[in-house]
N, C-alpha and C positions, 0 to 999 in steps of 0.2 A: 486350474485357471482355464475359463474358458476362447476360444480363439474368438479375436474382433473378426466381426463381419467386413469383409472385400466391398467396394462401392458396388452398388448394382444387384448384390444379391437379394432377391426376395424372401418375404414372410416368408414362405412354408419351406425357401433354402435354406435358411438362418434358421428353423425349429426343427427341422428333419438332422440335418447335421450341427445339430448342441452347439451354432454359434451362440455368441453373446448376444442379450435382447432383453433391452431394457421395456420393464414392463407398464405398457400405456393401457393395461385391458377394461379398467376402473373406469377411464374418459369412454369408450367405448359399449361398454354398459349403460351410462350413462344418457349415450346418445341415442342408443339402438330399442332402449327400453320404453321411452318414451313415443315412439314414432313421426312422421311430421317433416318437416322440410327443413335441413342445414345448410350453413355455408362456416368453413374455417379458409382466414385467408393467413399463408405464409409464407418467408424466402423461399428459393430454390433451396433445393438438399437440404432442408429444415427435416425432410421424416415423412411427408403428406401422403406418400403412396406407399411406405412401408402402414401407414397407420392405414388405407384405406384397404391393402392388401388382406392384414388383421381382421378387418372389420368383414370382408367379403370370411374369410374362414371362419368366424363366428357365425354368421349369417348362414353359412351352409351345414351349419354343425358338426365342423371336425374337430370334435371335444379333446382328442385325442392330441391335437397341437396346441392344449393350453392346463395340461393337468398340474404343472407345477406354476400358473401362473395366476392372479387373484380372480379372472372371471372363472377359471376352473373348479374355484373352494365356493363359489358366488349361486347365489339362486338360480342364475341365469340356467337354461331348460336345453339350449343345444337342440331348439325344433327346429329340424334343416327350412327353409323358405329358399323362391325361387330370386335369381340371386343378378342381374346385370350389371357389369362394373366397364367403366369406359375412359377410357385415355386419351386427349384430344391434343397429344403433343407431332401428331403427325402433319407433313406440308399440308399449308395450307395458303400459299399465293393465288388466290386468284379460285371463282368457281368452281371449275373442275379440281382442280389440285384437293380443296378441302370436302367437296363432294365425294372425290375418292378414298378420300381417309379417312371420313364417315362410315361410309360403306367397309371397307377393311374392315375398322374399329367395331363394327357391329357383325360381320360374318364371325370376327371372334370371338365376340360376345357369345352369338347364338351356338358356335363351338362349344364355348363354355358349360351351355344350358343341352349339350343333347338337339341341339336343333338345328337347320338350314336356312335361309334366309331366301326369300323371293329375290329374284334379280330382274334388273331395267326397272325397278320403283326408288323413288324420292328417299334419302335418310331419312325423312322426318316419315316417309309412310313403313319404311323397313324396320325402325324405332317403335313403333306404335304396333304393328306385327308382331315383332318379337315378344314385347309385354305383353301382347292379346293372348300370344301361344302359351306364355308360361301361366298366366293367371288362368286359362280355363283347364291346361295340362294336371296344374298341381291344387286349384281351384283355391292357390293362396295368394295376396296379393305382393306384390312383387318388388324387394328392394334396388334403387336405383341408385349407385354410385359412380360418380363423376371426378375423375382427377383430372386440373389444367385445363380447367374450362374456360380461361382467358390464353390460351396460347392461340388458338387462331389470330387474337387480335392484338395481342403483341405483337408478334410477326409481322403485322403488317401496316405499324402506327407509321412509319413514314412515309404510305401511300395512302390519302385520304379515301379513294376508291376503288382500293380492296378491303378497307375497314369497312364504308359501306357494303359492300357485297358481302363480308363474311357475317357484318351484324345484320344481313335480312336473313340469310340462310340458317345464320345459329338461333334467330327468332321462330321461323320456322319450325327447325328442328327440337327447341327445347319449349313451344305450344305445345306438341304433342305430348308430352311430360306435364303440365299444368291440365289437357285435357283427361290425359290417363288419373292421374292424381283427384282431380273433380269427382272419379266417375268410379273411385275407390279400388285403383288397380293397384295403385303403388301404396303402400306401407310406410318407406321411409324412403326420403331424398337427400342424399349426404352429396355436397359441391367439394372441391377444394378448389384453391388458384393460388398467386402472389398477389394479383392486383383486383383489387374489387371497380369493375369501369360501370359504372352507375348509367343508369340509361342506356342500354344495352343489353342484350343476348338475354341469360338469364332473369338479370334482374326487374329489367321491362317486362316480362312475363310473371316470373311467380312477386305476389305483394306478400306472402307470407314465411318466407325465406327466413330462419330465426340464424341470425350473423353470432354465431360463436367467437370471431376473433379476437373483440378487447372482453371480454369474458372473464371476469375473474377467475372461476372455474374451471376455466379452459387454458390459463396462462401457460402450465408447463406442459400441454397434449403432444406438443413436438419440442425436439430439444430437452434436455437434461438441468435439473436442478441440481443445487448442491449437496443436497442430501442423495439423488440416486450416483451423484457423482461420487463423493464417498464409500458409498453403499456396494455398485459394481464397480468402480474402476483404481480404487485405491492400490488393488492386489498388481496394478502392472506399473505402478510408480517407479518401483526399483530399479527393475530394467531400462527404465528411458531416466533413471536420476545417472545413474552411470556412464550412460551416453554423452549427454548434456556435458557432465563435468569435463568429461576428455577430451570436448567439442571445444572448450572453455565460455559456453552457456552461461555457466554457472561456475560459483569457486568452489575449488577442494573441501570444502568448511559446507559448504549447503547440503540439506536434511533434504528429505521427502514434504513436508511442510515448504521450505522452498521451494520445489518445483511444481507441487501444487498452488502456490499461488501466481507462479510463471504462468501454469497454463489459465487460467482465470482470469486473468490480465490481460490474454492473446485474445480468449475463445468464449469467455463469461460475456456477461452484460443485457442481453437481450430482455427487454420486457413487451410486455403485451398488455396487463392489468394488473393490479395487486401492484405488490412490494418485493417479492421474488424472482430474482434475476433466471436469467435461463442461460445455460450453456450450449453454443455450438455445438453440435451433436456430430456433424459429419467431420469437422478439422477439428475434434478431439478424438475420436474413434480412427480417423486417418493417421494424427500427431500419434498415438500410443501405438497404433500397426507398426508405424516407421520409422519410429522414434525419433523424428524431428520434428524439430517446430519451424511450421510453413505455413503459407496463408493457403491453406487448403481449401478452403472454400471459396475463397476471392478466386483463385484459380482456375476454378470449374466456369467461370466466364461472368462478364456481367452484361443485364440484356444489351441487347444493340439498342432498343431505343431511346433506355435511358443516357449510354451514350451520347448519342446523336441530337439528345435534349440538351444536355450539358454543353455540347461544344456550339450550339447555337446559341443558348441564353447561358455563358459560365458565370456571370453575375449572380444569379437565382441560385450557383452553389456557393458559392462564399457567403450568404446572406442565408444558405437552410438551419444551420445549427441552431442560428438563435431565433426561429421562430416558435412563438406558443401558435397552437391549434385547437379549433374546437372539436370534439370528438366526429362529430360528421363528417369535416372536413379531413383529419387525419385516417380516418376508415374508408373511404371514397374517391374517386377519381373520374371524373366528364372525361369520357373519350375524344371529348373533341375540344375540353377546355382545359389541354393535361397540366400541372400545376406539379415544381418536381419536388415539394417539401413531402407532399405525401408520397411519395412515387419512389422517395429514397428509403422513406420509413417501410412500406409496404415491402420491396423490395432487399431492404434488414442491412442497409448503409447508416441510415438512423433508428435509434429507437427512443422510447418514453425514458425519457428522466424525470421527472416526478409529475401527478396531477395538480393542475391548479385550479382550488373551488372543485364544483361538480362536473363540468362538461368541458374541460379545459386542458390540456398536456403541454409539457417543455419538451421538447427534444433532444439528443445527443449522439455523440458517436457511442456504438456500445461497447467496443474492445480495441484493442494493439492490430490485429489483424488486420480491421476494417480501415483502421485511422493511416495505418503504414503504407497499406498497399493499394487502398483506392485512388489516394492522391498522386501516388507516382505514376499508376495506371491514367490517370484524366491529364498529366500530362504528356505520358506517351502520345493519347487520344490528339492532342491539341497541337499536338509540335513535330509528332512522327520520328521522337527520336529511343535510340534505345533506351533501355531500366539503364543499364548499367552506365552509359553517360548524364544519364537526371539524376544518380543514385551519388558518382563522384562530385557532378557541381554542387549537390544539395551537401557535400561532404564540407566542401571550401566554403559555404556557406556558412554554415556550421562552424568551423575554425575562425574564420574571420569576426561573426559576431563574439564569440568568446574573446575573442584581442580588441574588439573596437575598433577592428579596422575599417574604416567604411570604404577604404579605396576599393579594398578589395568583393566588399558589397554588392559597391555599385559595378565594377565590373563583371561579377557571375552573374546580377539582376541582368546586365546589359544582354549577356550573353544567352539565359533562356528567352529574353524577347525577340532574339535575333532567329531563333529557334522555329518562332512562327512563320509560313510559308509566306510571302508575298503579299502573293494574290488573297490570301485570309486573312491577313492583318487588317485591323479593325480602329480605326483614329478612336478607338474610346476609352479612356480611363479603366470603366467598370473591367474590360476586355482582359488589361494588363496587372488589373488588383487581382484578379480570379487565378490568373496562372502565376501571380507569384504568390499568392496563398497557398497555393498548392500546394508548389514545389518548399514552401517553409514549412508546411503540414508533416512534411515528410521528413523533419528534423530530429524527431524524437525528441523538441522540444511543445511546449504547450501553448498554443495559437489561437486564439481568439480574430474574428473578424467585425467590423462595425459595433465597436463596443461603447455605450452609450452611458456619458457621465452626465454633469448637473450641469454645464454647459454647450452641450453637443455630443458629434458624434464622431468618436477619430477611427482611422482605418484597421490597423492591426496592433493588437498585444502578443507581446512574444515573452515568454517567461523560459530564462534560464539557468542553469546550475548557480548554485550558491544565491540562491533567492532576488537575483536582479531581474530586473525587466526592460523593452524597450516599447516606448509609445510612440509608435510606426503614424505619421500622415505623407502620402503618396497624391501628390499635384501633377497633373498629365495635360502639355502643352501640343498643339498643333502648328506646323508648318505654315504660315503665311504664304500665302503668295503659289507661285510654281518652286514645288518641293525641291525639283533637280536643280536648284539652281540657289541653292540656300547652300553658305558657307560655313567653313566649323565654324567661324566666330558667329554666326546668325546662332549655329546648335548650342553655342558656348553660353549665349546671354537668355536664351529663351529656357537654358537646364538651369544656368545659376539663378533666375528669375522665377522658375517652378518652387526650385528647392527655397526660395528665400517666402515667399508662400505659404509655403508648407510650415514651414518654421514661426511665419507671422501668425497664421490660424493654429498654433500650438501654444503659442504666447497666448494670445485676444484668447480661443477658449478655456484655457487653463487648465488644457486635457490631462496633465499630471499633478494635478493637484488632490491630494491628498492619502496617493496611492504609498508615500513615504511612511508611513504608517506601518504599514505591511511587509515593504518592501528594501532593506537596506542598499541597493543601489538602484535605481531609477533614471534611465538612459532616454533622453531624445532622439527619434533618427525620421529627421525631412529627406524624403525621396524625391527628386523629381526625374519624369519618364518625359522625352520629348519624343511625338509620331515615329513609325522606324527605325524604334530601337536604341533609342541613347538614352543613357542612366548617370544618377548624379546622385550620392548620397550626401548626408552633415550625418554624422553622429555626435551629439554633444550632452 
């Protein structure tokens, strides 16, 4: 049995020392044979730079790191070419910051090649040097690999005028790539990134860019299917089914079939195209190192500015699950019109749950992981308070809807809104649905948002144990007048006035009708939210 790979190690660490390494060399062949300009867009620690590190070792012909692997048995010829690969995850605030990590990024580049670089010249003129030296060096023309070529501009979405600066510079610098290419330097152009920001950097330059992402072909190039899942990682079940049991994970009575579908359930789900789910690759090779089950991936951080997105419009995330998207808009992103349904997808918070027609997708959460841990994270995000106090109130939450108690409801609802600082509280509705969607996401029950029957559209479904459900409408009243100076009994008639509301627009649209069906118990519950934090639940 061979040892998982530690995070961080590279290709030629993982084949030099007989780690384990699941074999992508097929997608690679595929790519490399053809020639021509790529782009694959995926999560963070999806694989993107283990796959682009592979691609650079083929590319130079070290046959020798893939003899027992399918491009090894393969036609493919192992004619070394000259070989540029570039990493753009370094600082990049501001002009000089990404100037000089240009510069870096290409002195090691030309390390890599045998070469030295001119110093006091422009990236974009140091770029175009270096190609120049290796095509007339090796008189072949010359492969150009790009990983995170949207991290400058991540970095710096919250400052509209370092995005500007960093999109003339990376225009700049990736002309000279479109020029080389024209002029039949470059052979092949392989991009990767997370987010494809349309108009922009590369894409404003090359128009013939072929977008691998939603690719049928290309669905599982990163990340593990359930056959390679099988295939290599079945032999370490044992070891982490033992664990689990004694953790009490799982009961004495559960098989290796159980816990392989524990992890499937965590770490499965992704899609990209096709029909074929994809597994998490890093928090299942993480989960089987350590034999726990963690949110491994969620942990390794989530960007800052999707973030920073969220906590200004949290409305736009209780309303992303249930949007359909057309294929352009789901693979694309305006940097300057950022939009977060694609931006969760893109990012691997959301993925494809089925096509609809030809150019059309649903979205969804795609695992336990994603669904568990994002939400208690957005509301650390939004309230500043710890996991482990969102984790206990989301607990009593949780016990309460099981009793029907609505006192105690409306008391924990009352109490994450209080949670909100001050000076950020927001007199809006949408404000106060969003975080307590959250914090009910984080239930381990099954939560729907703005769910849309034959008369309307009510706020939350909540489904849980023993097949009941509640049909959640939340009415959010404002303070009249000067707030300081409003009495409980002002807060008393304006909460029982929300919640009587709520309960009238549940009645007149007849948001529970015919859910009985499906359903053997079927629970009303009017919420009403007044300004600053007072709560009122009916359950009936």
């Amino acid at each position: 049995m061979r040892k998982l790979p530690n995070d961080g190690q590279n290709f030629l660490s993982i084949r030099k020392h007989n780690l384990l390494y699941v074999d992508k060399t097929k997608y690679i062949y595929n790519i490399i044979r053809n020639d021509g300009c790529f782009f694959l867009s995926r999560p963070r620690r999806f694989g993107k730079s283990l796959l682009i590190e592979a691609m650079e070792a083929v590319l130079r012909g070290q046959r020798e790191l893939f003899n027992d692997l399918w491009i090894g048995s393969s036609d493919y010829d192992f004619e070394p070419c000259p070989v540029v690969r570039l990493t753009m995850s370094g600082p990049s605030y501001g002009e000089t910051q990404l100037n000089d990590s240009l510069a870096r990024e290409l002195r090691r580049a030309a390390r890599d090649n045998d070469e030295e670089l001119l110093t006091g010249v422009s990236p974009a003129s140091a770029l175009s040097d270096l190609v120049g030296v290796l095509f007339q060096k090796t008189k072949k023309e010359v492969a150009v690999l790009i990983d995170e070529y949207d991290a400058p501009i991540q970095a710096t979405l919250a400052d509209p005028s370092l995005v500007a600066t960093n999109k003339r510079i990376l225009h700049d610098f990736y002309s000279v790539l479109k020029t080389l290419s024209d002029h039949s330097q470059i052979s092949l152009l392989f991009v990767t990134g997370v987010t494809k920001f349309t108009q922009t950097s590369i894409f404003s330059v090359f128009n013939n860019l072929s977008d691998l992402t939603l690719k049928k072909d290309y669905n599982a190039v990163c990340g593990f299917t359930l056959e390679e899942f099988d295939s290599y990682f079945a032999e370490y079940l044992p070891a982490m089914l033992e664990t689990v049991i004694s953790e009490g994970t799982l009961s004495k009575t559960s098989t290796e079939s159980d816990l392989r579908q524990l992890l499937l359930d965590y770490y499965d789900g992704y899609v990209w195209s096709g029909d074929k789910r994809v597994i998490n690759s890093f928090s299942l090779i993480q989960c089987l190192a350590d034999q726990s089950l963690e949110p491994f991936w969620f942990n390794t951080g989530t960007p800052t500015f999707l973030v920073e997105y969220i906590q200004k419009k949290p409305f736009d995330y209780v309303q992303a699950e249930k949007y359909t998207l057309s294929k352009s808009s789901l693979n694309a992103v305006d940097v300057d019109k950022l939009e977060l349904t694609p931006l969760l997808f893109q990012t691997g918070y959301l993925t494809i749950e089925k096509k609809i027609g030809s150019t059309k997708y649903s979205l969804k959460c795609p695992n336990l992981e994603v669904d568990e841990a994002f939400n208690v994270f957005l509301v650390k995000a939004m309230t500043g308070q710890e996991e482990s106090h969102i984790l206990d109130l989301a607990a009593d939450i949780k016990t309460a809807l099981l009793a029907f108690d609505e006192v105690t409801v409306a008391k924990r609802l009352e109490t994450i809104l209080r949670w909100i600082p001050y000076q950020e509280q927001k007199a809006l509705e949408g404000y106060h649905h969003a975080l307590i969607y959250s914090v009910l996401k984080a239930l381990h029950f099954k939560v729907k948002s703005e769910v849309s029957v034959s008369e309307g559209v009510f706020d939350l479904f909540i489904e849980i144990p023993k097949k009941t459900i509640f049909i959640v409408e939340i009415k959010f009243k404002k303070i009249p007048g000067e707030k300081d100076l409003a009495t409980e009994e002002d807060i008393k008639k304006l909460l029982d006035q929300a919640v009587a509301d709520a309960v009238d627009q549940i009645k007149l649209k007849k948001y529970d009708a015919g859910f009985d069906q499906e359903y053997p118990v079927v629970k009303k519950m009017a919420v009403g939210v007044v300004e600053r934090a007072y709560v009122l639940a009916k359950i009936y």
